[in-house]
C-alpha positions in Angstrom: 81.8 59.5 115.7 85.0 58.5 116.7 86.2 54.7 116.6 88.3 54.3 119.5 90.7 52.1 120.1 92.4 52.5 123.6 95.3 51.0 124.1 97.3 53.0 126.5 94.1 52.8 128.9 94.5 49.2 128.6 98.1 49.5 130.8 98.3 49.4 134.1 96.0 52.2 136.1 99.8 53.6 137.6 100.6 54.9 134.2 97.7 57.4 134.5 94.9 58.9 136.0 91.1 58.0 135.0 89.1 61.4 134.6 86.8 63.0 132.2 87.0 66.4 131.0 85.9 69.4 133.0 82.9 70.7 131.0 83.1 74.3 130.0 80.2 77.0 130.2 79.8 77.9 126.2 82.1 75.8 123.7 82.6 77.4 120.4 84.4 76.0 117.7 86.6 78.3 116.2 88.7 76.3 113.6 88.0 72.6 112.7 90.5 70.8 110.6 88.7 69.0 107.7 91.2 67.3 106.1 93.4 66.2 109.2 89.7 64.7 110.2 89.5 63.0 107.0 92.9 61.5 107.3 91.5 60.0 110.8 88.6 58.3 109.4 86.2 61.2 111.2 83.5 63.0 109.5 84.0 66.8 109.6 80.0 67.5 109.4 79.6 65.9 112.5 82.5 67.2 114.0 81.2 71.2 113.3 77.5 69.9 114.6 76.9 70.7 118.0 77.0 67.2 119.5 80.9 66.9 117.6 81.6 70.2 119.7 80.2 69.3 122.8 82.5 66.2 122.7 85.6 68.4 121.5 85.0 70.2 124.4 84.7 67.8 127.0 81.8 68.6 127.6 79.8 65.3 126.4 81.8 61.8 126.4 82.4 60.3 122.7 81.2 56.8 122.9 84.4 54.4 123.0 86.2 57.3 124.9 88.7 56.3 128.1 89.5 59.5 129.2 93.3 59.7 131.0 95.7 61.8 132.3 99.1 60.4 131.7 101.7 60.3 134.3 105.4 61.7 133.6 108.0 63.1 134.9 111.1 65.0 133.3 114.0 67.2 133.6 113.0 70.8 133.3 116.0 73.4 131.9 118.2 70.4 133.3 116.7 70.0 136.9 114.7 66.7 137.2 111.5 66.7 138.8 109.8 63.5 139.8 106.0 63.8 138.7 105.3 66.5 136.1 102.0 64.4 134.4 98.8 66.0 132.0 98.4 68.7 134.1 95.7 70.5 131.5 95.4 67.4 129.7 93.0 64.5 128.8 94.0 61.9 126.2 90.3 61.2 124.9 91.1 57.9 123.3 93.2 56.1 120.4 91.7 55.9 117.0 93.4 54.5 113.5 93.2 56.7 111.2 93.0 55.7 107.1 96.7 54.5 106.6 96.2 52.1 109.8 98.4 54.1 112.3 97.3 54.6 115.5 96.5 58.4 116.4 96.2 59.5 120.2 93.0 62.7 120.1 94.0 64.3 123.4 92.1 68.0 125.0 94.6 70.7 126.1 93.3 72.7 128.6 90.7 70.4 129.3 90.8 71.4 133.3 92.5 70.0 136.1 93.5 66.5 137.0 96.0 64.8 139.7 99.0 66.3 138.5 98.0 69.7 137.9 100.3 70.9 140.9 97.7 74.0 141.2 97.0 74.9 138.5 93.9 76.1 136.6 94.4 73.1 133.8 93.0 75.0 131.4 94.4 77.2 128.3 94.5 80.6 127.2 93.1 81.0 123.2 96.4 83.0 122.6 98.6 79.3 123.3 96.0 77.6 121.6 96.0 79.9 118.3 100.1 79.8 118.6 99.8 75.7 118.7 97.1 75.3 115.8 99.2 77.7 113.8 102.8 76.1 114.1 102.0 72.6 114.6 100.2 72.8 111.2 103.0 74.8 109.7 105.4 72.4 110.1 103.3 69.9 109.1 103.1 71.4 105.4 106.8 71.8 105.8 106.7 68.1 105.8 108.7 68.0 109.4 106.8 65.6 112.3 104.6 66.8 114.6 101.9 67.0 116.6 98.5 68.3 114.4 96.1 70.6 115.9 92.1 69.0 115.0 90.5 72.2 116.5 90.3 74.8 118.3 87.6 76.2 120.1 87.1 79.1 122.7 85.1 78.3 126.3 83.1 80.4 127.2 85.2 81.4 130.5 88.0 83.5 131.9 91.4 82.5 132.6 93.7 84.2 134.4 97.3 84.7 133.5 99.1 87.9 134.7 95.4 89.7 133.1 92.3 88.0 132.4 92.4 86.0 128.8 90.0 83.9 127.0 89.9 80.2 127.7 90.4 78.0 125.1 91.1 74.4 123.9 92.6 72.6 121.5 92.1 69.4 119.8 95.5 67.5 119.3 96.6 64.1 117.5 100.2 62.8 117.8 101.1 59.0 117.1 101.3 59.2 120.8 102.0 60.9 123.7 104.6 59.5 125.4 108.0 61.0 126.2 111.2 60.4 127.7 109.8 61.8 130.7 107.2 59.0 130.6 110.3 56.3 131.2 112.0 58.7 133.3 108.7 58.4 136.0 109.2 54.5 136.3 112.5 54.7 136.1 112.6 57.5 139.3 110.6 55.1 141.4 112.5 51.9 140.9 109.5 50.2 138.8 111.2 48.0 136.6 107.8 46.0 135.8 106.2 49.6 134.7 109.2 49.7 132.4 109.2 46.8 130.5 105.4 47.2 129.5 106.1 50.5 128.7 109.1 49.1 126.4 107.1 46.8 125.0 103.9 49.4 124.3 106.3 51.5 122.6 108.0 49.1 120.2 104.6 47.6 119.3 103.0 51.0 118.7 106.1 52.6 117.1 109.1 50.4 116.4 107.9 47.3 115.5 110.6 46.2 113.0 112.9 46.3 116.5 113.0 44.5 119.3 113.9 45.2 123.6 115.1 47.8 125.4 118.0 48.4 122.9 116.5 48.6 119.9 113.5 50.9 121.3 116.4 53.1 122.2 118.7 53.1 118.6 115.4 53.7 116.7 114.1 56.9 119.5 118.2 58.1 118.8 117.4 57.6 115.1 114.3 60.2 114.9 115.4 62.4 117.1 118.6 62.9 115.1 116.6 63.2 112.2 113.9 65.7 113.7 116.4 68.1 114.9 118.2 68.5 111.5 114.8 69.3 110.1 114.3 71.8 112.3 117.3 73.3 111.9 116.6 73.2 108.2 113.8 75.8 108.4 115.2 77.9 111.4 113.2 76.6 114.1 113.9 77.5 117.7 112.0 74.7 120.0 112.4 77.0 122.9 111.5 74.0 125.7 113.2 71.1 125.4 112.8 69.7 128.1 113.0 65.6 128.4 109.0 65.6 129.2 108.8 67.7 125.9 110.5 65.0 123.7 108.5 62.1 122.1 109.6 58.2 121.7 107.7 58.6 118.2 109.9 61.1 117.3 107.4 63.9 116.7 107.6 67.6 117.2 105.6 68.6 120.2 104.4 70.9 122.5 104.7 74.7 121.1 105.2 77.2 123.7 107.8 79.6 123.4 108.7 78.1 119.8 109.6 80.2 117.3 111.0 80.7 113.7 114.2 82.9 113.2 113.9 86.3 111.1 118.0 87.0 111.2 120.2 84.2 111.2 122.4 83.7 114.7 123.3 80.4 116.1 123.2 81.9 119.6 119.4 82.8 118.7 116.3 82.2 122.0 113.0 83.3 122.1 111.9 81.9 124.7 111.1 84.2 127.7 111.9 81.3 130.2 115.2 80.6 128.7 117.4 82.7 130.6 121.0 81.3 129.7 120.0 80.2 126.3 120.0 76.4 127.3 118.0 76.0 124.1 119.3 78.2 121.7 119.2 77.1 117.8 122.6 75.8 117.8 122.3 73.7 120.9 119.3 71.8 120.0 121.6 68.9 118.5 123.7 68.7 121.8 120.8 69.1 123.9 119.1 66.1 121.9 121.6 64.1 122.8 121.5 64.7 126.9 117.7 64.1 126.5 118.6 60.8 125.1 120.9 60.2 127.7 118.6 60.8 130.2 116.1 57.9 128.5 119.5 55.4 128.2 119.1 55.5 131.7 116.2 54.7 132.6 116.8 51.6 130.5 119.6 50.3 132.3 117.9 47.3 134.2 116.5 46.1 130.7 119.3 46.3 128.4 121.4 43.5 130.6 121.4 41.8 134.4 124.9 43.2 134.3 125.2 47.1 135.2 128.3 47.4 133.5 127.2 45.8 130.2 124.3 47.6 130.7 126.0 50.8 130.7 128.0 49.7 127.6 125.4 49.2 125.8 123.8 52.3 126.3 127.0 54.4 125.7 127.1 52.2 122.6 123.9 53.3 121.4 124.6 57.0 121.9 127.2 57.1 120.2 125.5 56.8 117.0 123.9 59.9 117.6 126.6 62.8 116.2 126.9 60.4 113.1 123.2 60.1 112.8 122.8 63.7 113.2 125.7 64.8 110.7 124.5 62.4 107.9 120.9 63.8 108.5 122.4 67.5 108.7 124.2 66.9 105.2 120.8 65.7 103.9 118.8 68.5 105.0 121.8 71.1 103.7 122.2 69.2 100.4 118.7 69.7 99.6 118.6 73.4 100.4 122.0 74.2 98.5 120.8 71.9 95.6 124.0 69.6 96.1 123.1 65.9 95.7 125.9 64.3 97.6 127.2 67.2 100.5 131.2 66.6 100.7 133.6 67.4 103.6 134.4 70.6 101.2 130.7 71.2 101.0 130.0 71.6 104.8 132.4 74.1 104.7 131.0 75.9 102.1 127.6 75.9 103.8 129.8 76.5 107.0 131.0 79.6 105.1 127.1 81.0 103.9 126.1 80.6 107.7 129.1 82.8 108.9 128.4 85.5 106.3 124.2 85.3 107.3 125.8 85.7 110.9 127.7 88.6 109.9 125.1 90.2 107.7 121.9 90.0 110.0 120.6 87.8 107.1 117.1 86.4 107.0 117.4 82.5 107.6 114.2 82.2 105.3 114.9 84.1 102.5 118.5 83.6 101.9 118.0 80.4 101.3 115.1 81.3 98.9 116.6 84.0 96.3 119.3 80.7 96.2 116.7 79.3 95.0 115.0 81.7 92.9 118.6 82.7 91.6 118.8 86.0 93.0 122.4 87.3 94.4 123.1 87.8 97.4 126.5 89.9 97.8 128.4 87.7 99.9 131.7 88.1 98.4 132.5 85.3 96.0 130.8 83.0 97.9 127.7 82.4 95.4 129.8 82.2 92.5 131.8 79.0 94.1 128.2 77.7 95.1 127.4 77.4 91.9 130.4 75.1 90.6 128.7 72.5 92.7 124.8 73.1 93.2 123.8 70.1 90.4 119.9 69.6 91.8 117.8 72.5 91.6 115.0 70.9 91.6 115.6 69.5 95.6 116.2 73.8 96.8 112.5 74.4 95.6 111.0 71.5 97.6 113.3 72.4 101.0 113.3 76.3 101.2 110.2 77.7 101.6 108.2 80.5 101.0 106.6 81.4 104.2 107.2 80.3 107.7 105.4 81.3 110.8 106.6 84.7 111.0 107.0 85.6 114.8 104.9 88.5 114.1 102.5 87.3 111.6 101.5 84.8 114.2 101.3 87.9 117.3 99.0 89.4 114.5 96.8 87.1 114.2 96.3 86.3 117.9 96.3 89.9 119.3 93.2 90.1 116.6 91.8 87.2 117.9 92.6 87.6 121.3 91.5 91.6 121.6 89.0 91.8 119.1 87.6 88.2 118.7 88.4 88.9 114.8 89.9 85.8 113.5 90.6 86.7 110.0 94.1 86.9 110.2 94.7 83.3 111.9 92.2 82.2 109.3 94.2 83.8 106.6 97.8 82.7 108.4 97.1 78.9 108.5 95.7 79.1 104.5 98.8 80.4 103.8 101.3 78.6 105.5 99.3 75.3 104.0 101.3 76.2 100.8 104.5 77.0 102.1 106.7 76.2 98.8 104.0 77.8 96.9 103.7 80.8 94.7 101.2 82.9 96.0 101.2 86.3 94.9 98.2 87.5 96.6 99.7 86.6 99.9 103.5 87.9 99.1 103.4 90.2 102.1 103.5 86.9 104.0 106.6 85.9 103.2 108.6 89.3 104.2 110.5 89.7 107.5 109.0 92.4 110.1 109.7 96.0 110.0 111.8 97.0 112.9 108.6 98.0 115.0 107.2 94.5 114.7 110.1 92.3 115.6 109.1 89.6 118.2 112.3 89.5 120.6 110.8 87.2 123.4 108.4 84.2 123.3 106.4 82.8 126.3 105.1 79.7 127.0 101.0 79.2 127.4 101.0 77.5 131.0 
């Protein structure tokens, strides 16, 4: 059923824990993605059978499957902490899917393992619901990520604050290895650990470079490019912490994420974000500390001598506010419908976000009736826009329709969550698989909420 290919098991047993799933009492799949299994060479029908769910449970071990939880460490809202790890984790196996990329299928809330500090190591169906939604969103949107293979409820209780349905969810990333993955070698001096982990990474995901230094331009490189995509559609990450930041440079781990309704560049969701360390406008700065953090770690590899060493690194991160910039002026061209963004045309867009500020705009839909030609009474402004949009057709493909609403997505879980009715995540994910399309049977979808069901605050599933 699934034709696994384990390399990350094949490291050294220090870079994780060997431990199967913790079966659950009654697995039921609630949402199976057929064409993401497609894509990985997997056969839905089999998937949905009873036998595919017992194994998407945990509760059966796939043939071919290594089952590990992988060790990490990373700096949480700035403080570092030496062994964070899978704590509600297990990374099934490796499989390559139909374009011959190497896919990691991993369980979340699969129970407990070594680093679980505690807790329960399982999920709540809310989280789970919140994950399948957004990291498939942003997937249509074309943006890297995570993707959500199913999710299915257990059977059990969990408790957080109230008693919740368990849940778990299916996920595929190129891999799951983050900064925080270096940073736990790096924190106990094991240089060895490193350099396989260097060399892992470059094979897996940059193969066109080569050592510590080019495994570090090419992470700088995505993660400049990631961020001004997610700017580009008014995403909030809400936890960016270093052990929530790939090498692959994909999107991952949606807790407190969220979309903005009204554009602010001081906006935070995120209920465990006190000081708005993450706020939307600091996501380009606080990329760059993340990356800092994993230029350190590399230090012993990138020369013999610590001061080169250092050099190097510095050198290498300085290319991040230029990679950033060129991939911000991308990102805006395309949604303004200006093929080559000047110096004069930042400041024009500079000028569009201060008036969105000023007017409460909706980040979304501003951007939209641009697109659709609609005005929107902001002074002159438009009118001088349109001496320089020349390329139309680029605003349709980069300003959607429909995002994640905040309280589309509360919708659909309360229902699910309260009522075990899962119409309206059923509904949500159809709809946000077409998110530059015209849908006019689902044009409630793409309005902001009505002053009684704004979503101020986000929390995170753990």
């Amino acid at each position: 059923m699934f034709p696994f290919d384990n390399s990350y098991a094949r490291l050294p047993e220090r870079f994780y824990a060997r431990l199967p799933p913790t079966p659950v009492k009654a697995p039921k799949l609630v949402k199976l993605n057929g064409a993401l299994a497609r894509e990985l060479g997997l056969d839905p029908d089999a998937l949905m059978s009873d036998e595919g769910v017992a194994f998407l449970a945990g509760n059966a071990a796939a043939p071919g499957s290594e089952p590990i939880a992988m060790a990490y460490a990373g700096h949480q809202f700035g403080h570092f902490v030496p062994q964070l790890g899978d704590g509600r984790a297990i990374l099934l196996g490796e499989v390559v899917d139909t374009k011959g990329m190497r896919r990691d299928i991993q369980l979340k809330g699969a129970g407990q393992t070594p680093f679980s500090r505690g807790a329960d190591g399982r999920a709540a169906l809310g989280p789970v619901l919140r994950e399948y939604i957004v990291s498939e969103a942003m997937a249509a949107l074309g943006i890297p990520t995570t993707r959500a293979l199913a999710a299915l409820i257990t059977g059990e209780g969990v408790w957080r604050e109230t008693a919740l349905p368990g849940a778990i969810l299916a996920r595929v990333a190129q891999s799951h290895i983050r900064i925080g993955t270096f940073q736990f070698f790096a924190a106990r001096g094991d240089v060895e650990a490193l350099r396989l982990l260097v060399e892992h990474v470059l094979a897996r995901h940059y193969p066109e470079a080569q050592g510590a230094l080019g495994l570090l331009e090419g992470v700088i490189a995505r993660q400049a490019a990631l961020v001004a995509r997610w700017m580009g559609v008014g995403f909030i990450h809400g936890v960016m912490n270093t052990d929530n930041m790939t090498v692959s440079g994909e999107t991952i781990d949606y807790g407190p994420c969220a979309f903005m309704d009204r554009y602010h560049p001081e906006t935070v969701f995120s209920s465990i974000d006190a000081h708005g360390r993450y706020a939307f406008a600091n996501q380009p700065a606080i990329a760059r500390w993340n990356l800092a953090r994993l230029a350190e770690t590399l230090l012993p590899l990138l020369s013999e001598n610590e001061e080169e060493a250092v050099d190097r690194a510095n050198a290498a991160l300085t290319q991040f506010p230029p990679l950033f910039e060129t991939a911000w002026r991308r990102v805006l061209g395309a949604k303004l419908g200006i093929a080559a963004m000047t110096g004069d045309d930042m400041a024009l867009a500079g000028e569009l976000f201060d008036a969105m500020a000023a007017h409460e705009a909706d980040f979304t839909l501003t951007f939209r009736r641009l697109t659709d030609g609609e005005e929107l009474g902001f002074g002159d402004w438009q009118e001088r826009w349109r001496a320089r949009a020349d390329d139309p057709g680029a605003m349709a493909r980069a300003n959607p329709r429909v995002i994640p609403r905040n309280h589309r997505v509360e919708e659909a879980i309360r229902a699910a969550v309260d009522r075990e009715d899962f119409a309206a995540f059923e509904t949500l994910v159809q709809v946000l698989g077409r998110p530059f399309d015209a849908q006019p049977e689902f044009a409630a979808y793409a309005d902001p909420p009505k002053p009684d069901e704004v979503v101020t605050r986000t929390f995170c599933g753990t």
